[in-house]
C-alpha positions in Angstrom: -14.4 24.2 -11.3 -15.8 21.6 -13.5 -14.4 18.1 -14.3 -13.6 19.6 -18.0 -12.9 23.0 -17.0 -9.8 21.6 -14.3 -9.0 18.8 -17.5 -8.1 21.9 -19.9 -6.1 23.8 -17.5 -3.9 20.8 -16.5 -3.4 20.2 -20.0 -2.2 24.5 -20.5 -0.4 23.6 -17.3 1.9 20.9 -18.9 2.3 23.3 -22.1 3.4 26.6 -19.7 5.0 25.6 -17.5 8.0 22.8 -17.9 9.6 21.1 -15.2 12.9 21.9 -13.8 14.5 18.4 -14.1 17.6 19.0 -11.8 15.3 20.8 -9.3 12.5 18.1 -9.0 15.4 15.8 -8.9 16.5 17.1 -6.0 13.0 17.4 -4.2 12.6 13.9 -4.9 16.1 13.0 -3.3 15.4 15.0 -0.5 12.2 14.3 0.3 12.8 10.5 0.2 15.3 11.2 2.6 12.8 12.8 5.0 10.4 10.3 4.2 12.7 7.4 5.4 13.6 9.4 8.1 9.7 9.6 9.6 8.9 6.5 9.1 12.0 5.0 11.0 10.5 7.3 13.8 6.6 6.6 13.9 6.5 3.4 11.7 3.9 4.0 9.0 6.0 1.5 7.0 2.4 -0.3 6.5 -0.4 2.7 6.4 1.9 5.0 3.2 1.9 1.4 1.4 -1.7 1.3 1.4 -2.5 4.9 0.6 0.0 4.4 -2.5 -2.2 1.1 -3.2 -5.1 3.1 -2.9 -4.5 5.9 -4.7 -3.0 3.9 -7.6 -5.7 1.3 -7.7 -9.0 2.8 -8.8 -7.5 3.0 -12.4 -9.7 1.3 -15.4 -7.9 0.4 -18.2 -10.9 0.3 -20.3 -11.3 4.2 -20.0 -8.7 6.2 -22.6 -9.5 9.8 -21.1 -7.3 10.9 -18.0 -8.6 11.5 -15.4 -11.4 9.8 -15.5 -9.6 6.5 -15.8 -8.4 7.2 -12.0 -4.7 5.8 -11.0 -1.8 7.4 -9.5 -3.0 11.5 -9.8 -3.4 12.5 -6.2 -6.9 12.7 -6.2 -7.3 10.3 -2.8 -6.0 13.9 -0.8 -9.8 15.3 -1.6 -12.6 14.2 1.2 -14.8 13.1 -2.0 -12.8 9.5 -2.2 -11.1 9.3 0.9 -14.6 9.1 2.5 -14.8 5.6 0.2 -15.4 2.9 2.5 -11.9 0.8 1.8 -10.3 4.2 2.3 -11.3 4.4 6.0 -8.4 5.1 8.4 -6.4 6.9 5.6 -6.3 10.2 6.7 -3.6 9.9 8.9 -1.4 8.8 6.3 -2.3 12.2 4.6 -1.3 13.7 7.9 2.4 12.2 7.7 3.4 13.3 4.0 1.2 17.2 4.4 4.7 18.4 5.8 6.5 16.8 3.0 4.3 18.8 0.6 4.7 21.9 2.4 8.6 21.4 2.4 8.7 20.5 -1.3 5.9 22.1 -2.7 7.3 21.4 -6.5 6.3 17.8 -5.8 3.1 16.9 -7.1 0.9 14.8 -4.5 0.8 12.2 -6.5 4.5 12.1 -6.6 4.7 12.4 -2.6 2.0 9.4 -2.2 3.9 6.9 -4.2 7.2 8.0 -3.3 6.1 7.4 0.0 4.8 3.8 -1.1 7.9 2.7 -2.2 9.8 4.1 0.6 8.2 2.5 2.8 8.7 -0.9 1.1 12.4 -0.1 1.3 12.8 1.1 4.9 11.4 -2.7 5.8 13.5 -4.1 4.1 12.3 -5.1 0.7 13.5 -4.2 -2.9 13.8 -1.0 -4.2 10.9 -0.2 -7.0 12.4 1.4 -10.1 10.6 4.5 -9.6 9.8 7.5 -11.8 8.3 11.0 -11.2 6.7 13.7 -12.8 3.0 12.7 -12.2 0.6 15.6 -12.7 -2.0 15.9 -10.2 -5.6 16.4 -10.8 -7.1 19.7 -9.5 -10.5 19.2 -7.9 -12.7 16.8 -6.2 -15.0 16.3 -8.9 -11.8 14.7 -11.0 -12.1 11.8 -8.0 -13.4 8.3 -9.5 -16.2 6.3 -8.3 -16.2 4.6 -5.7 -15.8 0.5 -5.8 -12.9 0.2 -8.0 -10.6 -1.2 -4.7 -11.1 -5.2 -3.7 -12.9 -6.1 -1.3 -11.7 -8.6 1.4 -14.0 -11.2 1.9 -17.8 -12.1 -0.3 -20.5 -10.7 -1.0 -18.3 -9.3 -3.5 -19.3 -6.0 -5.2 -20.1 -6.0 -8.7 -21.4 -9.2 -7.9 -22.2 -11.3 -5.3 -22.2 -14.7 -7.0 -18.5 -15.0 -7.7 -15.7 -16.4 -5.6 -12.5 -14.3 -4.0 -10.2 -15.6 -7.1 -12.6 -14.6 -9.9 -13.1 -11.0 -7.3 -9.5 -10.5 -7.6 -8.8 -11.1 -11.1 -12.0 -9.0 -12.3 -10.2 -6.3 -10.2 -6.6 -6.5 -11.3 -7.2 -7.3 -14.9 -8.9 -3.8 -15.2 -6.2 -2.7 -14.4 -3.7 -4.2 -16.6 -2.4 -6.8 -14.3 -1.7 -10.7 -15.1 -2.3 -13.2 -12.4 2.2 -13.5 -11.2 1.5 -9.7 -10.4 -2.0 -10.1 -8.5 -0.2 -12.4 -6.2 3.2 -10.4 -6.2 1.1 -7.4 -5.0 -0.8 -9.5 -2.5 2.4 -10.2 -0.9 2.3 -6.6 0.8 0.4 -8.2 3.5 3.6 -9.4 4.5 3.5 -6.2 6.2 0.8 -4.1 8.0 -2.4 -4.6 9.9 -6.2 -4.7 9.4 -8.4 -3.1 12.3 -12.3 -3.9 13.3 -12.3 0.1 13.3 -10.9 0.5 9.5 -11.8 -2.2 7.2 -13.8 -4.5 9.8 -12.1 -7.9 8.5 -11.3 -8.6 11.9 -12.2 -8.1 15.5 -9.0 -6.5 16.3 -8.9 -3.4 17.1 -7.0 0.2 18.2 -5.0 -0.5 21.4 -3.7 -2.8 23.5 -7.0 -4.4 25.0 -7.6 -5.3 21.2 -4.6 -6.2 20.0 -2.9 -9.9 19.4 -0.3 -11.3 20.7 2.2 -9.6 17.9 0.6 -6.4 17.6 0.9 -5.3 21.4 -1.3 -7.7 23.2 1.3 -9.4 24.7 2.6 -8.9 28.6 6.2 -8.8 28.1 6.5 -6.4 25.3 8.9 -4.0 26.0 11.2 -6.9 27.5 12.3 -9.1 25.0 14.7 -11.4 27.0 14.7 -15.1 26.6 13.5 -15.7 30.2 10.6 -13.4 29.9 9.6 -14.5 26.7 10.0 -18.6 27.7 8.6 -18.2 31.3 5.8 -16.3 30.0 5.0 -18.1 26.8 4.6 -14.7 24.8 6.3 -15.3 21.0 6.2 -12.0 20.5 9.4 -10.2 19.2 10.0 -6.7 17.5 8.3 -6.7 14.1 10.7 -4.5 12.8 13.8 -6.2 10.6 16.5 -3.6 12.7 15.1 -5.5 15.7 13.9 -2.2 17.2 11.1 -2.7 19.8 9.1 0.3 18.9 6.1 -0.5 16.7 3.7 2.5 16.5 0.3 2.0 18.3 -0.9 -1.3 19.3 -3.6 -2.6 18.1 -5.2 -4.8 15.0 -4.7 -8.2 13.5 -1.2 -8.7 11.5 -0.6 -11.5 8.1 2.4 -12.4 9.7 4.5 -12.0 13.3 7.1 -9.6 12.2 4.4 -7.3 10.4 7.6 -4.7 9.9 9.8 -6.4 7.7 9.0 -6.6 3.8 10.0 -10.2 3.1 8.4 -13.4 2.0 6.8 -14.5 5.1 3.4 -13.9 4.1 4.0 -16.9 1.5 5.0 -19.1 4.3 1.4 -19.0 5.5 2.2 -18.2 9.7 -1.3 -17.9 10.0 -1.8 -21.8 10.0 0.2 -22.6 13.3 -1.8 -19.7 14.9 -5.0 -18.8 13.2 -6.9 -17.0 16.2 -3.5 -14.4 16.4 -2.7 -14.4 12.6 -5.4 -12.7 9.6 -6.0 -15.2 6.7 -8.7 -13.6 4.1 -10.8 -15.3 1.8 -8.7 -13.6 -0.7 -5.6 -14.2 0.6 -6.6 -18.0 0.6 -7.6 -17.8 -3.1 -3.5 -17.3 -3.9 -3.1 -20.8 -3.0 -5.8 -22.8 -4.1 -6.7 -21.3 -7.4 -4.4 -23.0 -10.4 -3.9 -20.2 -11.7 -2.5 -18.5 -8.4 -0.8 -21.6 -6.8 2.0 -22.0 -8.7 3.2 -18.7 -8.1 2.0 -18.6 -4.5 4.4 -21.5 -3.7 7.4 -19.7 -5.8 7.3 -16.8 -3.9 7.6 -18.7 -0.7 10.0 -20.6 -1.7 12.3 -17.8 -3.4 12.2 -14.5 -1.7 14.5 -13.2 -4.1 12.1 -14.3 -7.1 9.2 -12.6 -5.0 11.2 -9.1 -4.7 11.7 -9.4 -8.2 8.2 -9.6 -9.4 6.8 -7.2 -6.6 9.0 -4.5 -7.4 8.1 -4.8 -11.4 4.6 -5.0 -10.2 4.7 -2.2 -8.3 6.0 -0.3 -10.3 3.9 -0.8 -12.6 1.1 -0.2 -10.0 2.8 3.1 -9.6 2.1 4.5 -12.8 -1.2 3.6 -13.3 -3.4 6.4 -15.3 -0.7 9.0 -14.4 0.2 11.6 -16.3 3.8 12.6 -16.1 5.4 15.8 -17.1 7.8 15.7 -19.0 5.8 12.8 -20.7 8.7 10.1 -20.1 8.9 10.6 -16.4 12.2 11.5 -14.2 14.4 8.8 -12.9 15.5 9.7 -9.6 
């Protein structure tokens, strides 16, 4: 099916067949439920975040036509973009929410992804995104967008190699539609999660325990927590998770901050300077607090957690919708 041919027949879609508001209502309520109840039990807090990031964030807001503008429409479940290069490793996200899709098959994919985003957010703690649902999914893989649309960590920058991390971000985000309060809002997810030398390569950290740091399962008394072990052994480590609940997934890669599970304002505190060989500090995420324009924010968001949650949920939000196409046109609360 052609790009054109699959753009007509979502468009007789939406005029054929309306929505059952109560019923998709209901999906969504239970399937947030289920959602919150896997990742309490394998911990993919971090990996739904970034596959909600990911499939949001390759929208242009310079291109009118949808989809060819990218954003939030499922199209990151085709091999076409997840084979992208900043896309590695996020198959087995795919893998956690392909039961929810078979359970509530009335949910679009686009829906499940960024319902699973914001989940996730909430389960570790942070604020709850003022969600809305209804997204319409694009069809085929050649409705994917090019790839290069996603920032990259750390120069030579794509697009070009001559600028710095904070002109990088903002060329990135302001395609999108995004002011520089929300680039570093959305930054702040690296309060939780990992990078891996196996996934995006920003680090030498990698799958498993032999390659992990000292918070992401490298250390020798993990799985006794007790203030004798921990003093007597000199390990810092402690759960990641905000419950306090010692499982963490699989071990392995290089954390922002020590408690890696818990959505708060710790990546603002900059952790990374008191231990810079355990703790992952980007050229990018460097830029938020030495630009001007970043700075001031930067600071207020470690300062004011509350004033953080605030403009990260708006922003995400915001992120969420992103060249999406919702049916009914307004959206569904839920």
């Amino acid at each position: 099916m052609s790009a054109e041919s699959a753009r007509r027949r979502v468009t007789d879609l939406s005029s054929h067949n309306p929505i059952n508001v109560d019923s998709y209502k209901a999906d969504i309520k239970n399937c947030r439920r289920e959602l919150r109840k896997l990742i309490d039990s394998v911990n993919c807090h971090p990996i739904l975040l970034r596959l909600a990031w990911h499939d949001a964030g390759t929208y242009d807001d310079s291109v009118a036509q949808w989809p060819d503008c990218g954003g939030a429409n499922g199209s990151i479940r085709f091999d076409t973009e997840m084979s992208h290069g900043a896309n590695a490793g996020l198959r087995k996200a795919l893998t956690y929410l392909a039961p929810m899709k078979e359970r509530f098959p009335n949910l679009s994919w686009a829906d499940i992804i960024q319902l699973g985003g914001a989940t996730a957010i909430e389960v570790a703690g942070g604020a709850v995104i003022p969600m809305k649902y209804g997204r319409v999914d694009v069809l085929t893989q050649t409705q994917c967008p090019k790839e290069g649309n996603l920032p990259d960590a750390e120069p030579p920058f794509a697009g070009d190699e001559t600028i710095d991390a904070a002109e990088h971000l903002r060329r990135v985000f302001y395609r999108m539609g995004f002011g520089d309060e929300e680039i570093v809002a959305l930054s702040g997810a690296h309060t939780i999660g990992r990078a891996f030398a196996e996934r995006s390569g920003t680090t030498a950290f990698g799958i498993g325990t032999k390659k992990a740091t000292r918070y992401t399962g490298g250390c020798p008394v993990i799985g006794n927590t007790s203030n004798a072990s921990s003093q007597s052994g000199g390990c810092p480590f402690a759960p990641p998770r905000k419950d306090g609940t010692e499982s963490f997934g699989m071990p392995g890669g290089q954390s922002w901050t020590k408690k890696w599970l818990t959505f708060d304002n710790s990546y603002f505190k900059r952790e990374y300077v008191d231990e810079p060989k355990e703790l992952l500090w980007l050229s990018t995420d460097k830029a938020l607090h030495v630009d001007v324009g970043f700075a001031p924010w930067f600071k207020l968001f470690g300062d004011d957690q509350t004033a953080f949650f605030d403009s990260f949920a708006k922003a995400f939000a915001k992120l969420s919708e992103r060249g999406a196409r919702f049916l009914p046109a307004g959206g569904i609360e839920a």
